[in-house]
Structure formats: structure tokens, C-alpha cells
C-alpha positions, -999 to +999 in steps of 0.1 A: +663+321-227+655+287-209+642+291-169+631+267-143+620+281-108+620+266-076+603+274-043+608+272-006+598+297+023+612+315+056+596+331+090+615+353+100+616+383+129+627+416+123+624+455+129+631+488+108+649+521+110+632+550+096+597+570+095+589+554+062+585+523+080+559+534+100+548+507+122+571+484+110+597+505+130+583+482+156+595+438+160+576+422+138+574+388+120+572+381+085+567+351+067+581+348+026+576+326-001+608+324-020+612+316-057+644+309-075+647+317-113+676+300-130+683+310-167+707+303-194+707+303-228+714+273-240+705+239-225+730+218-215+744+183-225+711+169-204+685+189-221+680+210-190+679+243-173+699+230-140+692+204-119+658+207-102+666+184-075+697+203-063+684+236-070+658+228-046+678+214-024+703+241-022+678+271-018+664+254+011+703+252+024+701+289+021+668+300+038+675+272+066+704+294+071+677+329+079+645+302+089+630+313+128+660+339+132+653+374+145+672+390+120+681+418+143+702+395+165+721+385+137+758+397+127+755+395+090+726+421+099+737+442+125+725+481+118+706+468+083+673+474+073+665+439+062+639+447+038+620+424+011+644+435-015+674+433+005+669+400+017+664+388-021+697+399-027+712+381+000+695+349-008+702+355-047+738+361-040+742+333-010+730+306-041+753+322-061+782+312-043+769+279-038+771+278-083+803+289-081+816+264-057+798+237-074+768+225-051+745+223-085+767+199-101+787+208-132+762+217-152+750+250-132+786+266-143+763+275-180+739+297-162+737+331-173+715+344-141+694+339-112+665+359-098+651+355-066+616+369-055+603+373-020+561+372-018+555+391+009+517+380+003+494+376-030+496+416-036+532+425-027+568+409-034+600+422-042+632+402-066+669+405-071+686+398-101+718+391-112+740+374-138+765+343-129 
């Protein structure tokens, strides 16, 4: 299996329901690094994984889209626990749908998957997988 990863970040605001959260229960910020893992099997026509250029630039389309938000004023969030791993997900399946619709050129349509992974810091980071 063939992989290139790309990387942006997001600061983001946010709070937690639930005793496991401890403090965290509490508005806090939080700031991630974000990698994007795209795979497929094969190469394509080009010799590559997908576009680098456009991968790049379509993650950062996504997390502009959660960048300086409280996440608790959002709709798309209203009554979740936005954790690490959930938010992976979102982003994972928000570039998804960008694939499908095309915004990686042509080429992206051979992936097979896409993980994304939040760092939380250099100890601590959660990822979301899934096929295309």
C-alpha cells in the first residue's frame, strides 16, 4: 500500500460533558496538529499517491472550516462531546466528501482510504480511519 500524508493545524475552543472529563468539563482551548494519510494500492497513471498540492490544499479547506471556532457554539456540534477522536472523524469524513465530489482531481477517485490523526501534543493523539 502506497501513502503520502499531509499536515495543517486548528485552535479550537470547547468544553465536555461527563465526570471522566474532569476538568475538561470546564471551556477550554485546544490547539491540534492534523495529519492526513492517503492510501491506495496502486499508483496511478502519474506515478503518485494523490496530488500533494491539492491534498494540502483541501485539508486546510476543512480545518479553516473548525479554525478559532468555539465548538460549543456550533450547530454541527450542538449537545456533542467533541473529543480528539471525534473530531478526526469529522475531518476524515469532511475530506472524504471533498474525494467524492472531485476537489483532488481525477486521480483521488483510486484511493482505497484515508486516516486522519489529531496530536493533541508530543505524548497524546488520536486517528480516524476509513476506506473511500
Amino acid at each position: 500500500m502506497f501513502s503520502i500524508t499531509v499536515r495543517d493545524h486548528i485552535m479550537i475552543a470547547h468544553s465536555f460533558r461527563g465526570e471522566v472529563f474532569g476538568p475538561a468539563q470546564r471551556l477550554h482551548g485546544a490547539t491540534f496538529l492534523v495529519d492526513a494519510t492517503f492510501r491506495r494500492e496502486q499508483l496511478d497513471d502519474d506515478n503518485i499517491v494523490v496530488d500533494i498540492g491539492l491534498a494540502t490544499q483541501e485539508l486546510g479547506a476543512v480545518v479553516s472550516e473548525l479554525n478559532y471556532r468555539n465548538l460549543d457554539n456550533e450547530p454541527d456540534f450542538a449537545q456533542i462531546n467533541t473529543s480528539t477522536e471525534f473530531l478526526a472523524k469529522v475531518v476524515a469524513d469532511r475530506l472524504a466528501e471533498r474525494i467524492h465530489k472531485g476537489s483532488l482531481g481525477e486521480g483521488a477517485r483510486g484511493l482505497a482510504g484515508l486516516t486522519v490523526t489529531l496530536h493533541e501534543s508530543h505524548v497524546a493523539w488520536a486517528s480516524y480511519e476509513r476506506a473511500l
